[in-house]
C-alpha positions as a LaTeX table, in Angstrom:
\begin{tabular}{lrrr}
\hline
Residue & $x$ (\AA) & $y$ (\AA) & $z$ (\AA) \\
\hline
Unk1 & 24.66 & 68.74 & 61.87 \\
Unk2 & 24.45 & 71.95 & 60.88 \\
Unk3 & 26.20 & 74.66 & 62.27 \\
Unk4 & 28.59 & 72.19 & 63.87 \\
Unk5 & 29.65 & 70.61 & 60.09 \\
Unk6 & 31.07 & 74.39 & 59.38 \\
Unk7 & 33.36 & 75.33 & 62.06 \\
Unk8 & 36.79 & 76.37 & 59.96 \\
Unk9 & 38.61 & 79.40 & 59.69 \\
Unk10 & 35.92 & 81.75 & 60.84 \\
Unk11 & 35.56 & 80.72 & 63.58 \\
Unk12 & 39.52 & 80.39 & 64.22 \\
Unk13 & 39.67 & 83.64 & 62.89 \\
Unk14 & 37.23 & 85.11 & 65.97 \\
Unk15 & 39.37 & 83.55 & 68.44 \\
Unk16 & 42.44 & 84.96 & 66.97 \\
Unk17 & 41.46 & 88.18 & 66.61 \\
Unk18 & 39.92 & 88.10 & 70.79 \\
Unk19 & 43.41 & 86.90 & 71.70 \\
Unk20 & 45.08 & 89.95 & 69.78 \\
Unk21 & 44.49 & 92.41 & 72.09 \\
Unk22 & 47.37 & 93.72 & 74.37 \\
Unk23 & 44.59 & 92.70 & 77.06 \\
Unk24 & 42.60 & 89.66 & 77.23 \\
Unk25 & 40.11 & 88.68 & 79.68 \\
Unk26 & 37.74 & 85.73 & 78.88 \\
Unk27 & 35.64 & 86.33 & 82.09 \\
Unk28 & 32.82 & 88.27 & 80.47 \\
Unk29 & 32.39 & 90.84 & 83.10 \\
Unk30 & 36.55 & 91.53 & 83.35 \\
Unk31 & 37.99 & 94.98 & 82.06 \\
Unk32 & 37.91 & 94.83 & 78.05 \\
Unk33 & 34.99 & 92.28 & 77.77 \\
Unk34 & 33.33 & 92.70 & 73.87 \\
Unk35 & 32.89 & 89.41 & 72.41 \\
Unk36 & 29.88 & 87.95 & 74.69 \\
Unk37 & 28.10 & 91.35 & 74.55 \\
Unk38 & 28.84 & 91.45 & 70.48 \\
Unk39 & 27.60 & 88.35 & 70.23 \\
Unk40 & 24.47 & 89.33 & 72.30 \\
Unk41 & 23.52 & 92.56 & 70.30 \\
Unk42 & 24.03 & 90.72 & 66.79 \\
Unk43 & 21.64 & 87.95 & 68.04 \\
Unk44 & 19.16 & 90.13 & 68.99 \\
Unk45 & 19.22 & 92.28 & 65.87 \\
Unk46 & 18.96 & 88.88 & 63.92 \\
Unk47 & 15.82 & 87.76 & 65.91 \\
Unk48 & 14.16 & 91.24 & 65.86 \\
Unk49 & 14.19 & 91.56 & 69.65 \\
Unk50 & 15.64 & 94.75 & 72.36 \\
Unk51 & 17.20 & 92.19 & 74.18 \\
Unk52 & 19.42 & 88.80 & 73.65 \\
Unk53 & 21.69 & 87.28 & 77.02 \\
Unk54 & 24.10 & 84.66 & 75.71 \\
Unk55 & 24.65 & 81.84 & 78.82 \\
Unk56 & 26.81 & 78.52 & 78.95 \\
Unk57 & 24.78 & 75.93 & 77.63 \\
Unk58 & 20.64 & 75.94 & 76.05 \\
Unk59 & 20.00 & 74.14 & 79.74 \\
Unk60 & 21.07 & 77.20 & 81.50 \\
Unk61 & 18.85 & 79.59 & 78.93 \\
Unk62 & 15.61 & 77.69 & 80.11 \\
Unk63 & 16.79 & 77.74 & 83.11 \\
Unk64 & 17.58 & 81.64 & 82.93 \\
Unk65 & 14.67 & 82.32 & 81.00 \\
Unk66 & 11.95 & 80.33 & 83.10 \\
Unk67 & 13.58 & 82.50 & 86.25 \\
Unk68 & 13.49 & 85.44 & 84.71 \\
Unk69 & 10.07 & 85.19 & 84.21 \\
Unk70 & 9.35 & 84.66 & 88.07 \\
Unk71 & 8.97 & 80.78 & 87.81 \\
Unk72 & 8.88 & 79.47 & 91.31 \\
Unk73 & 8.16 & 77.32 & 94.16 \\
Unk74 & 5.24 & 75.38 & 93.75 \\
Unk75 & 3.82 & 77.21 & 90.25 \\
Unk76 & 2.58 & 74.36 & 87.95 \\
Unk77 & 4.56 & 74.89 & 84.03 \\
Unk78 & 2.40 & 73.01 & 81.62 \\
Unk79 & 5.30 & 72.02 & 78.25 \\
Unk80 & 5.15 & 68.43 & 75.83 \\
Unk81 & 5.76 & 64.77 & 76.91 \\
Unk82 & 8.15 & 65.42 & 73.76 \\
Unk83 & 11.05 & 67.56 & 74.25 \\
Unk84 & 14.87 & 66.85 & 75.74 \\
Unk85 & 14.55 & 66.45 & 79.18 \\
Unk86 & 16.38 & 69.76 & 79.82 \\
Unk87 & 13.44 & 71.81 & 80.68 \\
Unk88 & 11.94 & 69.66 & 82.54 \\
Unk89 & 15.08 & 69.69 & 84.78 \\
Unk90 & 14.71 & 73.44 & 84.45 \\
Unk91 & 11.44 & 73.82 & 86.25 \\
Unk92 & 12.08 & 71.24 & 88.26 \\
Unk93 & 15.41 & 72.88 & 89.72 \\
Unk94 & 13.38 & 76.60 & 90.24 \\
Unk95 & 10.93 & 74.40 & 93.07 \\
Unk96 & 8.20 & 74.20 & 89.86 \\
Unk97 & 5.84 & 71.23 & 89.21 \\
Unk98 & 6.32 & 69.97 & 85.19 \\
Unk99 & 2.94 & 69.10 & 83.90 \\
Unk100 & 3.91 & 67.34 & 80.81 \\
Unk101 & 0.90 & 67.01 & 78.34 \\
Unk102 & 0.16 & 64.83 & 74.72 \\
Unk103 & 1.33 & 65.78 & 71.60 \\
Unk104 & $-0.96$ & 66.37 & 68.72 \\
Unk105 & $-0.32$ & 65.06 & 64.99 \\
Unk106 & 2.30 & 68.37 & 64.50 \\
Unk107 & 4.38 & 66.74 & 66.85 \\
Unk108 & 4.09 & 69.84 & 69.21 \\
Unk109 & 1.76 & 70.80 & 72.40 \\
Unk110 & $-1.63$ & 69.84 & 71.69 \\
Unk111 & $-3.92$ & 73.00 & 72.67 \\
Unk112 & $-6.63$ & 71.09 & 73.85 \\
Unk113 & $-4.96$ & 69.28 & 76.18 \\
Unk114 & $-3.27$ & 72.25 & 77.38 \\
Unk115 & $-6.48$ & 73.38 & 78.24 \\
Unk116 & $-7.51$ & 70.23 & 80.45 \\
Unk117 & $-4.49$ & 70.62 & 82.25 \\
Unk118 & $-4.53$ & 74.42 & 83.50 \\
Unk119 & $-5.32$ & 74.90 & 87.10 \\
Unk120 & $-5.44$ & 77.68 & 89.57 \\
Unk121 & $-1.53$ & 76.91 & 90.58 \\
Unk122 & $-0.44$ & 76.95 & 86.15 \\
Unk123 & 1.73 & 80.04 & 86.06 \\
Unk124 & 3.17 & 79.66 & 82.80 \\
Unk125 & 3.39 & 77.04 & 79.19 \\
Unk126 & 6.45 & 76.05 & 77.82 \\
Unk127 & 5.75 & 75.69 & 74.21 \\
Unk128 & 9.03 & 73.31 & 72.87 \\
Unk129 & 9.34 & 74.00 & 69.14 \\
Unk130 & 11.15 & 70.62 & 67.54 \\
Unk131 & 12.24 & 71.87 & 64.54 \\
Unk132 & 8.74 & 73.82 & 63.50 \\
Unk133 & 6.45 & 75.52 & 64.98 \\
Unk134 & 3.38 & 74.48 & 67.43 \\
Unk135 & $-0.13$ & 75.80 & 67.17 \\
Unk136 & 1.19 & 79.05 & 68.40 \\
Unk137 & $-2.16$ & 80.99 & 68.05 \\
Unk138 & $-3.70$ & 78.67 & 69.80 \\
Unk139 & $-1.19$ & 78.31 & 72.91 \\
Unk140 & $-1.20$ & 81.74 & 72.64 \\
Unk141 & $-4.73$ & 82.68 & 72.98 \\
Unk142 & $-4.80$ & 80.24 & 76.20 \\
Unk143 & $-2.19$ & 82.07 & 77.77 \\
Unk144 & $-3.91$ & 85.42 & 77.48 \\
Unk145 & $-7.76$ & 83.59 & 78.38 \\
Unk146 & $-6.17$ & 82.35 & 81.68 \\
Unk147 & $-3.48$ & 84.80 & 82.47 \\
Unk148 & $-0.15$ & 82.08 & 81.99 \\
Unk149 & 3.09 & 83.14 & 81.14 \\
Unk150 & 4.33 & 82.00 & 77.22 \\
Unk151 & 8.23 & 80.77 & 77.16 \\
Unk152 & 9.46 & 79.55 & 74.34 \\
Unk153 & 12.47 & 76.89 & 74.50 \\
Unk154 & 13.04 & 77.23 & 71.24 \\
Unk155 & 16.69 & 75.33 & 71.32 \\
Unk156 & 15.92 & 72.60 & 68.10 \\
Unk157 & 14.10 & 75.47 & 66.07 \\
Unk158 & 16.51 & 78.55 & 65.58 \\
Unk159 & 15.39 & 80.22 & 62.06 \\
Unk160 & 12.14 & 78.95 & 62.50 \\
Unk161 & 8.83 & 81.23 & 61.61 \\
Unk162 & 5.22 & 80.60 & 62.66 \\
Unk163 & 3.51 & 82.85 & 60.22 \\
Unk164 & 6.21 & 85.23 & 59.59 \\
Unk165 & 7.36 & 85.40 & 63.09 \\
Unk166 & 10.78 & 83.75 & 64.21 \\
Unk167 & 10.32 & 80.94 & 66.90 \\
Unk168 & 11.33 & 82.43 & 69.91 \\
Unk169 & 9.54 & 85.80 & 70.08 \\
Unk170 & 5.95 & 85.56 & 70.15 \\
Unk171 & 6.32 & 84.57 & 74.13 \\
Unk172 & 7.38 & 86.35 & 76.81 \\
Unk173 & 11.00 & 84.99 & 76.53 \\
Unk174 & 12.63 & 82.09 & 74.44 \\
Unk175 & 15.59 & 80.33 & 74.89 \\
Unk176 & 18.30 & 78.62 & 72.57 \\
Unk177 & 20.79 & 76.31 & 72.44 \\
Unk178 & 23.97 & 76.19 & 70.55 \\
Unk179 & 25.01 & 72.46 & 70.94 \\
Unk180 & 26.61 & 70.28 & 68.58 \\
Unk181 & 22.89 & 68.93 & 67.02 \\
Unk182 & 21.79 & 72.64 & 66.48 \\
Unk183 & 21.54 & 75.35 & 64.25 \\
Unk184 & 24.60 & 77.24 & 65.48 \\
Unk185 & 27.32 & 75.45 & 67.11 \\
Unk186 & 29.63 & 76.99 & 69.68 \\
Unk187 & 31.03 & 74.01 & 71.48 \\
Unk188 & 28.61 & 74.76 & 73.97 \\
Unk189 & 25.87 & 78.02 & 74.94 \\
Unk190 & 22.87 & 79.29 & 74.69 \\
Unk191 & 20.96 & 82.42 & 74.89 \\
Unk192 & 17.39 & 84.15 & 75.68 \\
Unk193 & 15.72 & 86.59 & 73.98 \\
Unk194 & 13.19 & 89.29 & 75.25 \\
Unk195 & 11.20 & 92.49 & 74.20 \\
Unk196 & 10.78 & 92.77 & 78.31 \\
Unk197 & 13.49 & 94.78 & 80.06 \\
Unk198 & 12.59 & 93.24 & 83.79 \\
Unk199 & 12.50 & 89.77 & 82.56 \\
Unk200 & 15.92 & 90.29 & 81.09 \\
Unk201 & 17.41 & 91.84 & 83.95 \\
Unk202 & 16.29 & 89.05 & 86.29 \\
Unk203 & 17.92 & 86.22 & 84.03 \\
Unk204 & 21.18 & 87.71 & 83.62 \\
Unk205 & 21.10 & 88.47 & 87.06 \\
Unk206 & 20.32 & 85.04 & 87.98 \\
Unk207 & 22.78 & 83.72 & 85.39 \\
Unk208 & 25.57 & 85.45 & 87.49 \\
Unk209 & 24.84 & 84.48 & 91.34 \\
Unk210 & 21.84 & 87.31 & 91.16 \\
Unk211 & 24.60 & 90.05 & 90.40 \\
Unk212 & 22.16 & 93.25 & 89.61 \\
Unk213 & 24.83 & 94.48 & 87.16 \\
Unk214 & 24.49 & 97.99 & 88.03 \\
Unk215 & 25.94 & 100.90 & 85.85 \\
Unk216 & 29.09 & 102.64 & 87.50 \\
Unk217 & 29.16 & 100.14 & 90.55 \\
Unk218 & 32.39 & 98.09 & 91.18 \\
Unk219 & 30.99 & 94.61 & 90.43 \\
Unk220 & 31.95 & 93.58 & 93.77 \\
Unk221 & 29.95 & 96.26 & 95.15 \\
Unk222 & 26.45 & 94.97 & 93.25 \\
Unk223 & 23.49 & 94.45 & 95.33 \\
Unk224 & 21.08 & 91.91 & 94.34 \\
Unk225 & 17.60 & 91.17 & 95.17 \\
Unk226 & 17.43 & 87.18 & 93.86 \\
Unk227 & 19.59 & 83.92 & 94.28 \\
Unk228 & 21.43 & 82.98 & 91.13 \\
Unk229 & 23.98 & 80.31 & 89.85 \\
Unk230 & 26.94 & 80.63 & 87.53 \\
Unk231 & 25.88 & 80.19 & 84.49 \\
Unk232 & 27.80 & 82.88 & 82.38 \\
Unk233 & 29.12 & 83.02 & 78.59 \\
Unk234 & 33.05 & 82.53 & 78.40 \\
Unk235 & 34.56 & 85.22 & 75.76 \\
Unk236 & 36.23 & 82.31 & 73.20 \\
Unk237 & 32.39 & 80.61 & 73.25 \\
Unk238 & 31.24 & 84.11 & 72.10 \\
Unk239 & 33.69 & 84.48 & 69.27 \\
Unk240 & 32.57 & 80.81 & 67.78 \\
Unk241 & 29.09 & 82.41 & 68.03 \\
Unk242 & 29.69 & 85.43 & 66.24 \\
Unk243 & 31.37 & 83.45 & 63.35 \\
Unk244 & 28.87 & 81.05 & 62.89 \\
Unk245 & 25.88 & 84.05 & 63.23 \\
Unk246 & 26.94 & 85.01 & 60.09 \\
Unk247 & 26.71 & 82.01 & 58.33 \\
Unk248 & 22.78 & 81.37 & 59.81 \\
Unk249 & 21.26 & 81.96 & 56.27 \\
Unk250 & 23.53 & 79.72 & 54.73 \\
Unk251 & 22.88 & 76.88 & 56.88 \\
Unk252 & 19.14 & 77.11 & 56.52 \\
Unk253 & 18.78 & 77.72 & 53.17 \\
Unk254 & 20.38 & 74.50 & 52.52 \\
Unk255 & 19.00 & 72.41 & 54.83 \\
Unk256 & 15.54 & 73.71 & 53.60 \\
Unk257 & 16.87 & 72.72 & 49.99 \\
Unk258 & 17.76 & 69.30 & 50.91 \\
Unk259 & 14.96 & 68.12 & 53.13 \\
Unk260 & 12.80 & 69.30 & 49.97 \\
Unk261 & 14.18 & 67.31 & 47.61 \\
Unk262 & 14.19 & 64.07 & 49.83 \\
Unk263 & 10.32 & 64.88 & 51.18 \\
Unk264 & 9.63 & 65.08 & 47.08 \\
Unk265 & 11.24 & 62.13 & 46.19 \\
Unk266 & 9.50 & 59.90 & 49.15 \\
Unk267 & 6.02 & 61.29 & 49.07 \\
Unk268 & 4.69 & 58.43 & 47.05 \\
Unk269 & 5.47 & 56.05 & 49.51 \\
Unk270 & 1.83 & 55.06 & 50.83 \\
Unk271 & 2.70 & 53.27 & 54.22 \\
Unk272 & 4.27 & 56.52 & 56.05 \\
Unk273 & 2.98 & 59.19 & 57.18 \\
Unk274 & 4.99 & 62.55 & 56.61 \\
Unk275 & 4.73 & 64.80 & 59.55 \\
Unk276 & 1.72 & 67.51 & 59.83 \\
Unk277 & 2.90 & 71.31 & 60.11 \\
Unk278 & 1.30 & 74.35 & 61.77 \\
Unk279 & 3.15 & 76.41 & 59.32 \\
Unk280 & 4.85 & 74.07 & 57.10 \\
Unk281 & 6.69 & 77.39 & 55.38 \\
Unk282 & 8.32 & 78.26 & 58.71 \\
Unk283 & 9.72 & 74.74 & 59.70 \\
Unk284 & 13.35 & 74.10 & 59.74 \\
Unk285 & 14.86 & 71.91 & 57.10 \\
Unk286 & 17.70 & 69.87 & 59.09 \\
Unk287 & 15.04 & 67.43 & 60.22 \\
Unk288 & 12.71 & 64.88 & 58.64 \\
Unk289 & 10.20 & 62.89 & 60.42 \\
Unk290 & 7.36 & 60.15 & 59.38 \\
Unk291 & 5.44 & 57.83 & 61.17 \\
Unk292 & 4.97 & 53.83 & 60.40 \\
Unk293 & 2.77 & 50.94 & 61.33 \\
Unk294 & 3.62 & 50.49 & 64.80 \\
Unk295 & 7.44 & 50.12 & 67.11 \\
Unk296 & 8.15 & 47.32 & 65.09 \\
Unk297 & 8.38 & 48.60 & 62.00 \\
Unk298 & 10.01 & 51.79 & 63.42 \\
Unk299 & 12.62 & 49.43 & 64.81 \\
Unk300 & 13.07 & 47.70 & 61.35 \\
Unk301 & 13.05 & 50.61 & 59.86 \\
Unk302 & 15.99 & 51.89 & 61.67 \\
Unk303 & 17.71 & 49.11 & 61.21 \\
Unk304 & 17.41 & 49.39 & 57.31 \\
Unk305 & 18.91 & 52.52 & 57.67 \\
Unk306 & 21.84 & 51.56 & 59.65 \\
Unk307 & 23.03 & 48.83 & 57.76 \\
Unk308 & 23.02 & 51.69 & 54.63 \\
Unk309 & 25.05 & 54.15 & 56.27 \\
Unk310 & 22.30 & 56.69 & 57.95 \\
Unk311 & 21.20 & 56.94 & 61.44 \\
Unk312 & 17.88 & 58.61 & 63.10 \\
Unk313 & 18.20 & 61.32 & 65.10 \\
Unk314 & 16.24 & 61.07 & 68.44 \\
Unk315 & 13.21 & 58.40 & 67.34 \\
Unk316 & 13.84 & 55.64 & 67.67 \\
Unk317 & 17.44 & 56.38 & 68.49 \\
Unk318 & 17.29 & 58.27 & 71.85 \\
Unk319 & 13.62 & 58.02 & 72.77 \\
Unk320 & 14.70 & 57.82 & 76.92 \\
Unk321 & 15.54 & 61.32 & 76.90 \\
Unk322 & 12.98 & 62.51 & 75.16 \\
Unk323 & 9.64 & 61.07 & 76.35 \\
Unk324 & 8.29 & 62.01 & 79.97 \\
Unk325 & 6.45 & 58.67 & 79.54 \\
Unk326 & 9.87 & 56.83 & 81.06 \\
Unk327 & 11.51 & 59.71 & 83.17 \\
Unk328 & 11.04 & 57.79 & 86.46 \\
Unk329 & 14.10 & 59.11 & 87.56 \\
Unk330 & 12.85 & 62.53 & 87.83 \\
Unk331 & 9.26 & 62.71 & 87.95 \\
Unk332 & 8.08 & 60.55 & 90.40 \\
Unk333 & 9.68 & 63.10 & 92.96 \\
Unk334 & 6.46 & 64.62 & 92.63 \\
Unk335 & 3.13 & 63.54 & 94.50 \\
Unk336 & 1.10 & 63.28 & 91.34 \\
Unk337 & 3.79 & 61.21 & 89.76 \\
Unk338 & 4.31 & 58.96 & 92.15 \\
Unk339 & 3.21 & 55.15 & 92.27 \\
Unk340 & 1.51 & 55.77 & 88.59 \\
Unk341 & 2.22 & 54.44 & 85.19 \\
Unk342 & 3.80 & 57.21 & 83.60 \\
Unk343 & 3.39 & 55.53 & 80.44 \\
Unk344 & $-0.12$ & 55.54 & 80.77 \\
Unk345 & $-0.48$ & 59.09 & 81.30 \\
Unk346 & 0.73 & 60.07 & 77.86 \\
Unk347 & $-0.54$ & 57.30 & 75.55 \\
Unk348 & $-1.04$ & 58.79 & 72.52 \\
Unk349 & 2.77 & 60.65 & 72.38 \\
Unk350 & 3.96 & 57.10 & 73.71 \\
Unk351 & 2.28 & 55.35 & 70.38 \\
Unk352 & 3.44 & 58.53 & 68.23 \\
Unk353 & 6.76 & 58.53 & 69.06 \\
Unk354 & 7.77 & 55.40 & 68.80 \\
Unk355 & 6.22 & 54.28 & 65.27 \\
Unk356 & 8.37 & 57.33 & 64.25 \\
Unk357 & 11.44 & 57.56 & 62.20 \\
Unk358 & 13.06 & 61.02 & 62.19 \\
Unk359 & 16.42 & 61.53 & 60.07 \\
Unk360 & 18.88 & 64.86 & 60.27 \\
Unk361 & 18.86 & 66.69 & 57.35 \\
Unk362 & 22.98 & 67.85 & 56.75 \\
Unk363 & 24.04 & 70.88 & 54.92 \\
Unk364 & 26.42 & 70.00 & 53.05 \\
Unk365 & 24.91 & 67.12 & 51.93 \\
Unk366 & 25.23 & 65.91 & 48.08 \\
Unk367 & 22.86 & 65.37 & 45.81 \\
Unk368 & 24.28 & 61.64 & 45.68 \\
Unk369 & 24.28 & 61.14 & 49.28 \\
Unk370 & 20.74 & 62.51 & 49.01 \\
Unk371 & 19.75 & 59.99 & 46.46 \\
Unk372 & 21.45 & 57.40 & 48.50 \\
Unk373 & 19.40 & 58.47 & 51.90 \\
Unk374 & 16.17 & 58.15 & 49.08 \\
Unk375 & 16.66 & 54.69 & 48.04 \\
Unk376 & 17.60 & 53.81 & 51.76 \\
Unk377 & 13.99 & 54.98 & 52.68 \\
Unk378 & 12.39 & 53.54 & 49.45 \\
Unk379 & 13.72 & 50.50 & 50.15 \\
Unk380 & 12.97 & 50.57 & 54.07 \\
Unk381 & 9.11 & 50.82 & 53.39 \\
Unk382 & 9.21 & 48.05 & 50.90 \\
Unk383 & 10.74 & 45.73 & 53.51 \\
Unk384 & 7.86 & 46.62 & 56.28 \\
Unk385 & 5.34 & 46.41 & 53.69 \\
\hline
\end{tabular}
């Protein structure tokens, strides 16, 4: 998956090279600290932003990110009944209500609905790029007609334009993740990016127990003005990030290349439905989705692919944590959740989701396994007919 199938020597090399000093400190606020920050001030110069904060996992960027932006008690955060459930943990660990609403047929935040839901309490949308971007114009011109905060977990779409801008810095603040299923792989870690100097401040503070990181104070001798967690950046999870920064371009130009060829070689195929794009141009290329008849076929479908060697990634495969429709864990916690159908609420991304098939895209993969992976799917729609 990406960044994760090209950890080598690098990356090794980064590590070696931290642990070569006559001083080492992997605590990224100890005496001779360089990687994290590094790390931070490439990132940002990659994404075109004045300010990058690298953290210990993508949860902790949302998390960082939605409290930098003054998320809070009680403020209503409108994102997609489609994402990973992180987020949604996110606002609901800052004392926020998530207001999950439908998809439309990009997959992504369907502006209209965004609309129905925004009340006097909505304080901010989290637009969820899965590997391409939403209607960002759209989202965007609802944010400024009602005054709501744009944050952009952007953790599935690193690289990823919406008309020539990269995912992740047409809100306020976005967030990534650096997992083993995305772009760049560290082990674990994320990051947030911002043009906004107090919303920056206010994550990192609140990524370090609301430490106000004050120039020429002792850092025991901080003040701090906000409650915080620990939720810091070790040095060795920089230096991973630094080696696999560079190879960024690599990774997407391939996975673009390969996700071409298969979309080419199926696009004949008359009973799926290849996904819709906002800004087809700017999508990823490590993921390919389509839609069949119904959950049946999806589920037959999957199967076909199994017994050939390639699983899905997400639908059907991990549906559960990725649909609000069945997080009755979590949401019911909440007074409009509670006692209803949650199913019901979100019909149309319920129905969406699962007559959908989406596949991971490798980098290195070859042009045989690629011609494999098309005869699998070939073969798959015959068989659901």
């Amino acid at each position: 998956m990406a960044g994760a199938e090209l950890i080598g020597r690098e990356e090794l090399a980064e590590i070696q090279e931290l642990f070569s000093h006559e001083k080492v400190n992997l605590y990224r606020y100890g005496g001779g600290n360089y990687k994290a920050r590094e790390f931070e001030e490439r990132f940002a110069d990659y994404m075109g932003v004045q300010y990058a904060h690298a953290v210990s996992s993508g949860t902790a960027a949302i998390h960082c990110a939605l409290a930098g932006a003054g998320i809070g008690s009680g403020d209503e955060v409108i994102t997609t009944a489609w994402t990973f459930i992180a987020p949604v943990e996110a606002i609901s660990a800052l004392g926020a209500i998530p207001v999950p609403v439908e998809i439309d047929e990009t997959y992504h935040l369907d502006p209209a609905e965004i609309e129905k839901a925004v009340t006097p309490d909505t304080k901010a949308i989290v637009a969820i790029p899965m590997w391409a971007p939403p209607k960002m114009d759209e989202i965007a011109a609802i944010c400024d007609k009602y005054g709501l905060t744009l944050i952009e977990d952007a953790a599935q779409a690193l690289g990823a334009t919406y008309k020539g801008r990269k995912l992740g810095t047409i809100g306020k603040v976005g967030s990534f993740s650096f997992d083993a299923g995305k772009t760049l792989h560290t082990g674990e870690g994320g990051i947030i990016v911002t043009n906004d100097r107090e919303v920056y401040d206010r994550a990192a503070e609140f990524s370090d127990h609301g430490h106000m990181h004050i120039s020429g104070l002792p850092r025991g001798k901080d003040p701090r003005r906000a409650k915080g967690l620990n939720l810091r950046l070790s040095e060795v999870t920089a230096s991973i990030g630094l080696a696999q920064l560079r190879k960024i371009d690599h990774i997407l130009s391939r996975s673009k290349e390969n996700k071409k060829k298969i979309k080419e070689a199926i696009r004949h195929l008359g009973n799926i439905s290849l996904r819709s794009f906002s800004d087809e141009s700017g999508s990823q290329g490590d993921t390919l989705i389509f839609r069949v008849r119904d959950r049946e076929a999806a589920l037959q479908f999957e199967a076909h692919l199994m017994e050939r060697g390639f699983g899905t990634k997400i639908l059907p495969e991990a549906l559960d944590w990725h649909y609000a429709g069945v997080w009755s864990h979590l949401l019911p916690e909440y007074d409009r959740y509670r006692g209803v159908d949650l199913e019901a609420l979100w019909p149309k991304t319920g129905a969406m989701l699962r007559s959908s098939i989406c596949l991971n895209i490798p980098v290195l993969m070859d042009d045989e396994t690629i011609g494999k992976l098309v005869e699998a799917i070939i073969t798959g729609a015959e068989k659901i007919g």
